[in-house]
C-alpha positions in Angstrom: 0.0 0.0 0.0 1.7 3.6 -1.4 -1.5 5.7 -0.6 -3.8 5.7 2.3 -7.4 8.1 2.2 -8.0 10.3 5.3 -11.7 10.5 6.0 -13.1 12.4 9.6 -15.9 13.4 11.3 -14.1 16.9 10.9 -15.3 18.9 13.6 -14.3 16.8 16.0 -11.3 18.0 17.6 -10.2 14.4 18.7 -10.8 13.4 15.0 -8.7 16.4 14.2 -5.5 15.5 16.4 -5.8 11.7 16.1 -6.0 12.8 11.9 -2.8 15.0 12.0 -0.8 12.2 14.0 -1.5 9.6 11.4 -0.5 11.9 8.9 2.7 12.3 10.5 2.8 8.2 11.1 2.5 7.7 7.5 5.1 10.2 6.4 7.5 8.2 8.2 6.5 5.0 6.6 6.9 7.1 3.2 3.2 6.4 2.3 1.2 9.5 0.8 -1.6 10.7 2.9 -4.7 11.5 0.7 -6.7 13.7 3.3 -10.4 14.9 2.0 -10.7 18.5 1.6 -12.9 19.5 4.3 -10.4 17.7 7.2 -7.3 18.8 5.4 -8.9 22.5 5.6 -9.2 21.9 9.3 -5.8 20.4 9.8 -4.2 23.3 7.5 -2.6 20.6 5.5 -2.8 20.0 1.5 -5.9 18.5 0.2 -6.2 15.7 -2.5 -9.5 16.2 -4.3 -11.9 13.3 -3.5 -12.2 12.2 -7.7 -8.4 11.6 -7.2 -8.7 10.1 -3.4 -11.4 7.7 -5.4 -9.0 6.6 -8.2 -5.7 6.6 -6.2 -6.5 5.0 -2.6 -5.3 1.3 -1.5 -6.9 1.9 1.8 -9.3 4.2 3.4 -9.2 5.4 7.2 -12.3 6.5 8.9 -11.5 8.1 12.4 -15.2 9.1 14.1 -18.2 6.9 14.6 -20.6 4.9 12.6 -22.8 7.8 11.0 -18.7 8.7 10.0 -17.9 5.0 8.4 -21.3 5.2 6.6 -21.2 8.3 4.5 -17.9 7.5 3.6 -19.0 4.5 2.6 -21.8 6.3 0.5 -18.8 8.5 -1.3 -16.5 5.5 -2.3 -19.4 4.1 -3.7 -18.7 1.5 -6.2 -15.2 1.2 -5.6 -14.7 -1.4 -3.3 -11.7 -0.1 -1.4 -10.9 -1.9 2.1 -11.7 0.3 4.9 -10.9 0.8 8.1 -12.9 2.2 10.6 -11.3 3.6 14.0 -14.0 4.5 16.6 -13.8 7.9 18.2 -17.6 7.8 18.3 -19.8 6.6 21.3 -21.5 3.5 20.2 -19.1 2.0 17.4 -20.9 -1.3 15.7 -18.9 -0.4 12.2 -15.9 1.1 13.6 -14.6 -1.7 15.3 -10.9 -0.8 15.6 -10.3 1.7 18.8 -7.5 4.4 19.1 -5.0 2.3 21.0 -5.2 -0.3 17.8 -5.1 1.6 15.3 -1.4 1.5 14.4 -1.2 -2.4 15.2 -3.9 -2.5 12.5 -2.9 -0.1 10.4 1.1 -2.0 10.0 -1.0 -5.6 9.0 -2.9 -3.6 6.7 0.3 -2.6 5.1 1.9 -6.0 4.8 -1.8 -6.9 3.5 -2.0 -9.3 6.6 -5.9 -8.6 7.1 -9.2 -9.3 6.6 -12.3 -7.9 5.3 -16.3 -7.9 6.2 -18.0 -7.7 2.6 -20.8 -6.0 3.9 -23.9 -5.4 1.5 -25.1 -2.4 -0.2 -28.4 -1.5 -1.2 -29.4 0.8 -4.1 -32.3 2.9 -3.9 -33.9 4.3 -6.2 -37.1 7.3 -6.7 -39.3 7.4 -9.6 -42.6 10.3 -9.9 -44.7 10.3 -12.2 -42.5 7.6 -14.4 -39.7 9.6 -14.2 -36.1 8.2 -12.4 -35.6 10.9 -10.0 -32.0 9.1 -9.3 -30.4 6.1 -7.3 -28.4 6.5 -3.9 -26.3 3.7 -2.2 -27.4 2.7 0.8 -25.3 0.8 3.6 -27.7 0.3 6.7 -31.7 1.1 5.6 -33.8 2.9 3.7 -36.6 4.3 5.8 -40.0 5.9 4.4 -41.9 7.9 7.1 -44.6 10.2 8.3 -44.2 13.9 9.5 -45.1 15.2 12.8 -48.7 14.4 12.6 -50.2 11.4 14.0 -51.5 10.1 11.1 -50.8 6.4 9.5 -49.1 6.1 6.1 -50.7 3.8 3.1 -47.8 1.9 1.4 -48.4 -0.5 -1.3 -45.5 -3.0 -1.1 -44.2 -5.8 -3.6 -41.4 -8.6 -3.9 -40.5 -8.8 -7.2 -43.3 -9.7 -9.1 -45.6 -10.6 -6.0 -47.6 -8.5 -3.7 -46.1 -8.8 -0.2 -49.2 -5.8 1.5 -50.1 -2.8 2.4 -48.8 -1.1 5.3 -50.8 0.9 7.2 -48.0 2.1 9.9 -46.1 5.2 10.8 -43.7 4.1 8.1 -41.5 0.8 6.5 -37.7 0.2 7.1 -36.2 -1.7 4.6 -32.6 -2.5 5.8 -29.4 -4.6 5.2 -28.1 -7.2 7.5 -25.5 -4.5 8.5 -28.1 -1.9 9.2 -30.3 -4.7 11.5 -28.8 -3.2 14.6 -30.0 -0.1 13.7 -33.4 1.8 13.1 -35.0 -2.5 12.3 -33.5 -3.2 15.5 -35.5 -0.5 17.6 -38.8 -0.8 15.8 -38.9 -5.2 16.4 -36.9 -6.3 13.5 -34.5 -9.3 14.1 -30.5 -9.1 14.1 -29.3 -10.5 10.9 -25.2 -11.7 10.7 -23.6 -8.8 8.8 -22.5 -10.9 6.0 -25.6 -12.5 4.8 -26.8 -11.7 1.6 -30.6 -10.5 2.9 -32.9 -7.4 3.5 -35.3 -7.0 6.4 -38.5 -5.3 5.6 -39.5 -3.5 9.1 -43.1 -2.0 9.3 -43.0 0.9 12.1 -45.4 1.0 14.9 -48.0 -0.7 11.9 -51.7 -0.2 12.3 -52.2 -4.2 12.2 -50.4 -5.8 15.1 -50.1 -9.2 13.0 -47.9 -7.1 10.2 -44.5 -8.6 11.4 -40.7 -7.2 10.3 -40.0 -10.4 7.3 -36.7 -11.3 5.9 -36.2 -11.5 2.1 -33.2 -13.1 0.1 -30.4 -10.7 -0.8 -31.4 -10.9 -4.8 -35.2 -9.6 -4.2 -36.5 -6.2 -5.6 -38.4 -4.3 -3.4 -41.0 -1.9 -4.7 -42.9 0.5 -2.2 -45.4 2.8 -3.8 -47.3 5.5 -1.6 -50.5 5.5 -1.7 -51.4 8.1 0.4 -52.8 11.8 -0.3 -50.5 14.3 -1.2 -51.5 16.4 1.6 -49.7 14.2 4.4 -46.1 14.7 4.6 -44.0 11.7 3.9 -40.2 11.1 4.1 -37.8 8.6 2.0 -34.3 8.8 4.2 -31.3 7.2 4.0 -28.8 5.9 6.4 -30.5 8.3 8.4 -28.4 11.0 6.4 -29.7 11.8 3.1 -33.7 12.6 3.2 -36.1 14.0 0.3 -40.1 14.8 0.5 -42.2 11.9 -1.0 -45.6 12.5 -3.0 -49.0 10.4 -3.7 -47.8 8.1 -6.6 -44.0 8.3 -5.7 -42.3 4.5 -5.7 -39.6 3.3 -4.3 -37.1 0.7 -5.4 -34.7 -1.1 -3.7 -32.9 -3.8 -4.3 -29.3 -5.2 -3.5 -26.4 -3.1 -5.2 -23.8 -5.0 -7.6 -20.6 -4.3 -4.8 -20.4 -4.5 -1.2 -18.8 -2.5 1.6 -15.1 -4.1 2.4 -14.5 -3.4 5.7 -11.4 -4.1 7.5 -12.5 -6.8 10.5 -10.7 -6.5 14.0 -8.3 -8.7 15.1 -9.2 -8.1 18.8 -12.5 -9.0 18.8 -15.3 -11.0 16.9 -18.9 -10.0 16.0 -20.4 -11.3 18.7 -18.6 -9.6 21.5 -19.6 -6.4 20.2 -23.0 -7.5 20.1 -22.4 -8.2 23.7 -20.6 -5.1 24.6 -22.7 -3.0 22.6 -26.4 -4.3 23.3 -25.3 -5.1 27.0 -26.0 -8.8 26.5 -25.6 -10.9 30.0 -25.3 -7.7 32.1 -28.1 -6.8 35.0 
């Protein structure tokens, strides 16, 4: 590995310091720190545009917390670069690797002496009126919601070809295995291991108690279609991040995305002691 990407949540001033140290780290290993414009800004260091970070990269850092790790996994996109996630968040399900092990992980990454989590990506996709309004790449779920007001959502789902229902609820989550400790988790749905190829469809809070959260092979196509009136406000969001107003008559599409996430697995611990650490398993 000649060139390592830089990625922070940026105004963080941990993030910050921890950032500028591994910059100096790898300047004394001779490898070429690709820092993203808006950290390298903050550090007062040269920037490397992220086109080039995308092209050039044999690695990618993440210092910060999940939310951190998931838009950056948003912004490599397609390119299925290995990345490793160092948690200077609070809860830390992605970002396995913590401060203290970062260099330790960081040298077996550079003798290419580690191993990745190929995590799966979900594409989503909006179309009105017949018209693509454009695709996103989604990591943990795509969620479709109500507003503020107390009112129940009408949305028209179908598996491939087949009609699954539709939900009457406050909204649907449709998430990856990755993302089932997330939103799916809190409203009922079951934790999946993050390397099955699945999706989770998660009705929230739905008007018929016998509508239960149902888990769907990884090659299904998911089609929602509101069928609600255009006067109550409705959300598509995803990862929790990246949100746009829905109308009567909008569908959405999801299905599993041609690459996955590579993320660069601890050595220190396995998935199920951070289930246990972080969900407080066996504790009273």
């Amino acid at each position: 590995m000649k060139k390592i990407a830089i990625f922070a949540k940026v105004h963080n001033p941990r993030c910050q310091g921890v950032a500028g140290e591994l910059v100096d780290w790898l300047k004394k290993k001779r490898i070429k720190a690709l820092v993203e414009p808006h950290l390298a800004r903050h550090l007062g260091i040269t920037a490397t545009k992220t086109a080039n970070i995308l092209k050039e990269a044999d690695l990618a850092v993440v210092l910060g917390g999940d939310g951190t790790l998931i838009s950056t996994v948003r912004l490599i996109g397609e390119r299925n670069l290995p990345i490793l996630g160092v948690n200077l968040g609070s809860l830390g399900f992605l970002t396995e690797v913590t401060v203290e092990e970062m260099y330790a992980a960081l040298e077996r990454c550079l003798k290419g002496d580690f191993r990745v989590s190929n995590r799966v990506l979900l594409k989503s996709t909006l179309t009105r009126n017949g018209v693509d309004m454009g695709s996103r790449l989604v990591l943990n779920d795509v969620v479709i919601n109500k507003g503020a007001l107390a009112r129940i959502i009408d949305l028209a789902t179908m598996v491939d070809e087949f009609e699954l229902t539709t939900f009457k609820a406050d909204g649907l989550i449709i998430s990856s295995p990755t993302g089932s400790t997330g939103y799916s988790l809190a409203a009922g749905g079951p934790i999946l291991y993050p390397t099955m190829n699945c999706m989770i469809v998660t009705p929230i809070c739905p008007h018929i108690l016998t509508n239960r959260p149902i888990v769907l092979e990884g090659s299904s196509v998911i089609t929602v279609t509101v069928t609600s009136l255009d006067d109550e406000d409705i959300y598509l969001t995803l990862d929790g991040q990246v949100g746009t107003e829905l109308k009567s008559g909008d569908v959405v599409t999801v299905k599993r995305a041609r690459h996955s996430a590579k993320l660069v697995v601890s050595e220190e611990r396995d998935y199920f002691e951070i289930l246990r650490k972080k969900l407080k398993w066996g504790e009273r």
